[in-house]
N, CA, C and O atoms as a DFTB+ gen file, in Angstrom:
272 C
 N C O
     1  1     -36.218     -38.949      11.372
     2  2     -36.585     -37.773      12.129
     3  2     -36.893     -38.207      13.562
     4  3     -37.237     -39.356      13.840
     5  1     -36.749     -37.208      14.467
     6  2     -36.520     -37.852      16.005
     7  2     -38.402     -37.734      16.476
     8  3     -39.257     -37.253      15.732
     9  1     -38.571     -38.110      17.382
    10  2     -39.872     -38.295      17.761
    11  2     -40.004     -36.565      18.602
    12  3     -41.047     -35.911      18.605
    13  1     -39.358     -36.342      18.919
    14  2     -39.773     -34.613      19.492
    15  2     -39.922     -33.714      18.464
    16  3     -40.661     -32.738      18.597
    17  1     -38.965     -34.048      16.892
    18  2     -39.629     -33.584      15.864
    19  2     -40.788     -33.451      15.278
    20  3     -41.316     -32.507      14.690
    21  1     -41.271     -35.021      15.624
    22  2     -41.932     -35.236      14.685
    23  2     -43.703     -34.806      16.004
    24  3     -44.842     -34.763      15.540
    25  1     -43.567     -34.708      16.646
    26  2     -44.373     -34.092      17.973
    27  2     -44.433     -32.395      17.678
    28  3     -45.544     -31.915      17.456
    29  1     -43.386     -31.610      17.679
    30  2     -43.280     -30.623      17.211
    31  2     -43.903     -30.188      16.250
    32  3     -44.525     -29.127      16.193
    33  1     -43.742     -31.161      15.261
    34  2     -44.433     -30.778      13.761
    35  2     -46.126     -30.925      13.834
    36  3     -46.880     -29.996      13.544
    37  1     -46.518     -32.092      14.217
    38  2     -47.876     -32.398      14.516
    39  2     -48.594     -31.373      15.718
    40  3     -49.818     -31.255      15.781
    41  1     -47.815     -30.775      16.498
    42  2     -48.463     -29.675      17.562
    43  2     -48.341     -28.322      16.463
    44  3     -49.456     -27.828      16.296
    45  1     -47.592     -27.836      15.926
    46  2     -47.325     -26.733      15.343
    47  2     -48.531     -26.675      14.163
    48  3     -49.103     -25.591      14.051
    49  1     -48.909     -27.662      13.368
    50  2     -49.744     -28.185      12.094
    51  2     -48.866     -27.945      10.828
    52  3     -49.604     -27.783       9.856
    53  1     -47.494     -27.863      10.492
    54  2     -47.269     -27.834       9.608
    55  2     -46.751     -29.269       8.827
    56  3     -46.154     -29.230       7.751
    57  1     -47.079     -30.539       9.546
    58  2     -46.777     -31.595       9.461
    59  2     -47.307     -31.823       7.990
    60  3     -46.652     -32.391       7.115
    61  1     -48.782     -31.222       7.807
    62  2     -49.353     -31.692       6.036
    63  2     -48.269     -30.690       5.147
    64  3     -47.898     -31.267       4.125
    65  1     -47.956     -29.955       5.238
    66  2     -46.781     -29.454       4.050
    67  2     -45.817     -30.310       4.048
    68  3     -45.277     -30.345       2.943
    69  1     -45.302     -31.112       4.905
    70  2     -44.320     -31.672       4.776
    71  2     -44.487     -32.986       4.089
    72  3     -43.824     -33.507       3.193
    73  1     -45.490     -33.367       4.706
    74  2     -45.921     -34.798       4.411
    75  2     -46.075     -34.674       2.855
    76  3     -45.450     -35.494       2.183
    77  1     -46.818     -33.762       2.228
    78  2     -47.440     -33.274       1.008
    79  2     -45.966     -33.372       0.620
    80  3     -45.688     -34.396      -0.003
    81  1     -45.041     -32.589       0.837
    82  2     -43.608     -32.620      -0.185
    83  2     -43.039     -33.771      -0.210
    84  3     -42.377     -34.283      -1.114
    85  1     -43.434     -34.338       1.255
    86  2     -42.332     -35.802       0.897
    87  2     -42.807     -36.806      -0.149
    88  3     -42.054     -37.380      -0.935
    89  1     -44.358     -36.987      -0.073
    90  2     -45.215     -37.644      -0.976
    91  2     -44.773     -37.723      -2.464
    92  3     -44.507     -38.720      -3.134
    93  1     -44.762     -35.927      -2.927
    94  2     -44.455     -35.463      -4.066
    95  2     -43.140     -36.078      -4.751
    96  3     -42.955     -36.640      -5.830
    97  1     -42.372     -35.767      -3.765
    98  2     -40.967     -35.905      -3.610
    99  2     -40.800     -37.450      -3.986
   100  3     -40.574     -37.749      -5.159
   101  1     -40.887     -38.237      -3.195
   102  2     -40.955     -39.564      -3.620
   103  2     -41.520     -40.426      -4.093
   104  3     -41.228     -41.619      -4.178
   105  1     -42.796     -39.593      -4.600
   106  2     -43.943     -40.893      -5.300
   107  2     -43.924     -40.479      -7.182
   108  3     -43.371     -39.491      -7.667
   109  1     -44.432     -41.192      -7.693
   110  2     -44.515     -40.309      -8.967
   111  2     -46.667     -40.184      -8.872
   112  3     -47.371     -39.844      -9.822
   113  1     -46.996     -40.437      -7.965
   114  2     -48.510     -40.005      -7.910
   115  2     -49.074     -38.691      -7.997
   116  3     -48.400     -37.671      -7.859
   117  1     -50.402     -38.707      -8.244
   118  2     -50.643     -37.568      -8.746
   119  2     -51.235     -36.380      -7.390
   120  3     -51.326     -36.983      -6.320
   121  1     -51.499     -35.357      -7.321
   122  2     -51.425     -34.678      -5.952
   123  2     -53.255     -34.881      -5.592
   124  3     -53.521     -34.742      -4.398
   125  1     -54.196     -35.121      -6.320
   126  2     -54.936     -35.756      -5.400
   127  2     -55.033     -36.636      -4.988
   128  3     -55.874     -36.812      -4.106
   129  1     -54.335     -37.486      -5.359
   130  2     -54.245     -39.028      -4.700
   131  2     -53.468     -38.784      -3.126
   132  3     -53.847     -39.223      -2.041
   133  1     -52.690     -38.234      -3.321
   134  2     -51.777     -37.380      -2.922
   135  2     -52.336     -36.783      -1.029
   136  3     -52.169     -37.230       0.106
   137  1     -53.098     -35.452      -1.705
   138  2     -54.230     -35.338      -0.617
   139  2     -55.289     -35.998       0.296
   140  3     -55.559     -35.908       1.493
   141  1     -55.755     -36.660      -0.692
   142  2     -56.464     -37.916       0.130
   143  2     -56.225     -38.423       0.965
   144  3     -56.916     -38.418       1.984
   145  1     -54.811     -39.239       0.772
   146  2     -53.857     -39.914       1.627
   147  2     -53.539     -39.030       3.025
   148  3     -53.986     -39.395       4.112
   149  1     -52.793     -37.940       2.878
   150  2     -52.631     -37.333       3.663
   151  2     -53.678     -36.309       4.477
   152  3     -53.377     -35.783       5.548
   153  1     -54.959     -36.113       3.793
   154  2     -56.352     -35.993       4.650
   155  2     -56.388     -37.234       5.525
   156  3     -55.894     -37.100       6.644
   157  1     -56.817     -38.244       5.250
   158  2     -57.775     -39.063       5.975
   159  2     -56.479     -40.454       6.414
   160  3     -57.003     -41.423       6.965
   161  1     -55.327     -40.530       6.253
   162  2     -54.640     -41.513       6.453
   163  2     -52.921     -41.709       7.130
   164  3     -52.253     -42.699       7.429
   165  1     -52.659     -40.178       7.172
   166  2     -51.317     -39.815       7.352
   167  2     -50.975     -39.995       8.680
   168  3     -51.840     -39.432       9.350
   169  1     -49.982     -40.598       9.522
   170  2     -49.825     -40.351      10.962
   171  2     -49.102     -39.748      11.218
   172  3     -48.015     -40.026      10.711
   173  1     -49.144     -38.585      12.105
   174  2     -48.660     -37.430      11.934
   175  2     -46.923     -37.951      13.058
   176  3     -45.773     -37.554      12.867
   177  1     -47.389     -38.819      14.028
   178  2     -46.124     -39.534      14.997
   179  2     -45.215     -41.012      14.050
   180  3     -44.051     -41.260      14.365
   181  1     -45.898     -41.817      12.982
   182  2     -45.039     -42.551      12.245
   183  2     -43.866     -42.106      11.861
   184  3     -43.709     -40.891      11.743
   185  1     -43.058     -42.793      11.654
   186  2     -42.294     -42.289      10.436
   187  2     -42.132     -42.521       9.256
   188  3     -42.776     -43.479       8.831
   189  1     -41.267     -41.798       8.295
   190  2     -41.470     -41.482       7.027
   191  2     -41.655     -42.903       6.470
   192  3     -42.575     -43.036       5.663
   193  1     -41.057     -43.784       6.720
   194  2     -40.485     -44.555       6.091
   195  2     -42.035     -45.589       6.023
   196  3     -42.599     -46.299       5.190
   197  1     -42.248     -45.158       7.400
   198  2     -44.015     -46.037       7.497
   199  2     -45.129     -45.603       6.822
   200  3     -46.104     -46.308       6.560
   201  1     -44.945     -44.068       6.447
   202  2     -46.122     -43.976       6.196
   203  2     -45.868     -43.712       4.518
   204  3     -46.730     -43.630       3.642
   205  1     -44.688     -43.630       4.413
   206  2     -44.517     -44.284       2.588
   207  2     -44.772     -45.550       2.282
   208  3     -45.278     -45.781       1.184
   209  1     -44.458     -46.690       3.237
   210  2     -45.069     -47.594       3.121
   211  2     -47.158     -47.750       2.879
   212  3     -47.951     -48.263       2.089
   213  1     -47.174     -47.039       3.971
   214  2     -48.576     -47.199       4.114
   215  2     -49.188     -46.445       2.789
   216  3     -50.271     -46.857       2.373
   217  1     -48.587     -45.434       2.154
   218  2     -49.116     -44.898       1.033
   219  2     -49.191     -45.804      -0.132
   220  3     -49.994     -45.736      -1.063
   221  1     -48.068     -46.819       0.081
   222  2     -47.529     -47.551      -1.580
   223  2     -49.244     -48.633      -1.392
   224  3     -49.869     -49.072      -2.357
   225  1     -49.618     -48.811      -0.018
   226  2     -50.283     -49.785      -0.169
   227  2     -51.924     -49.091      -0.331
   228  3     -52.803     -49.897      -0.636
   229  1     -52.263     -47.874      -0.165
   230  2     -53.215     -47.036      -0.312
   231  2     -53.243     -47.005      -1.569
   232  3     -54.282     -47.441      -2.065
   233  1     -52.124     -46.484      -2.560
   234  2     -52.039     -46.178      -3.678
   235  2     -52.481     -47.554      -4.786
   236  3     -53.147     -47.470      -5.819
   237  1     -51.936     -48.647      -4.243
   238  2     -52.106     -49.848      -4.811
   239  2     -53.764     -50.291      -4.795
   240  3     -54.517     -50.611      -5.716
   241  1     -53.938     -50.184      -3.600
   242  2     -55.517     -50.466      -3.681
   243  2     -55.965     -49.575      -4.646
   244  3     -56.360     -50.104      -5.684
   245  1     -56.023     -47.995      -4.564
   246  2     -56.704     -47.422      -4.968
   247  2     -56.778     -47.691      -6.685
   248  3     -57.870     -47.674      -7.252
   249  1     -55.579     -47.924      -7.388
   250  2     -55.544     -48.582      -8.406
   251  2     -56.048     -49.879      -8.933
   252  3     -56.394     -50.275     -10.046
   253  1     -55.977     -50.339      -7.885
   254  2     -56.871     -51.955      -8.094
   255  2     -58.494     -51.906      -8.192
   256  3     -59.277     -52.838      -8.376
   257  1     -58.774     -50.373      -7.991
   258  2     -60.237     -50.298      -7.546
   259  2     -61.022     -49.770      -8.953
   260  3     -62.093     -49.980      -9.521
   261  1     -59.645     -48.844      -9.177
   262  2     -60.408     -48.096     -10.718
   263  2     -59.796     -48.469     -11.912
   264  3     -60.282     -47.898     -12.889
   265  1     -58.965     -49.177     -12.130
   266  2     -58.708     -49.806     -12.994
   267  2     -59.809     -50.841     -13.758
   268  3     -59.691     -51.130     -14.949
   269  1     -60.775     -51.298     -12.994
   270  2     -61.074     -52.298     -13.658
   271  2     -62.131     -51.313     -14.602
   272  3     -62.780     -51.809     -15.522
């Protein structure tokens, strides 16, 4: 996605629906984990590809935390 998109989206606020579907879309996580992520951690100018990254490693911790 181009950076005037992704500017667009973050000025407009519909950037968390999207983010929320892509999450859905590509994670098999559950949607509060889900929310969390995209409350307090999402960058609304990254791109996708970064901030799926940055989720796999949110998600990982967060599993490492309650698992035990």
């Amino acid at each position: 996605m181009s950076e005037e998109k992704l500017q667009e989206l973050a000025e407009s606020g519909e950037w968390k629906e999207r983010a929320i579907e892509l999450l859905r879309r590509k994670t098999r996580a559950c949607l509060d984990l889900i929310l969390s992520f995209v409350n307090d951690h999402w960058q609304n100018l990254a791109s996708d590809e970064e901030n799926l990254y940055n989720f796999e490693v949110f998600e990982s911790e967060y599993l490492e935390i309650y698992t035990y």
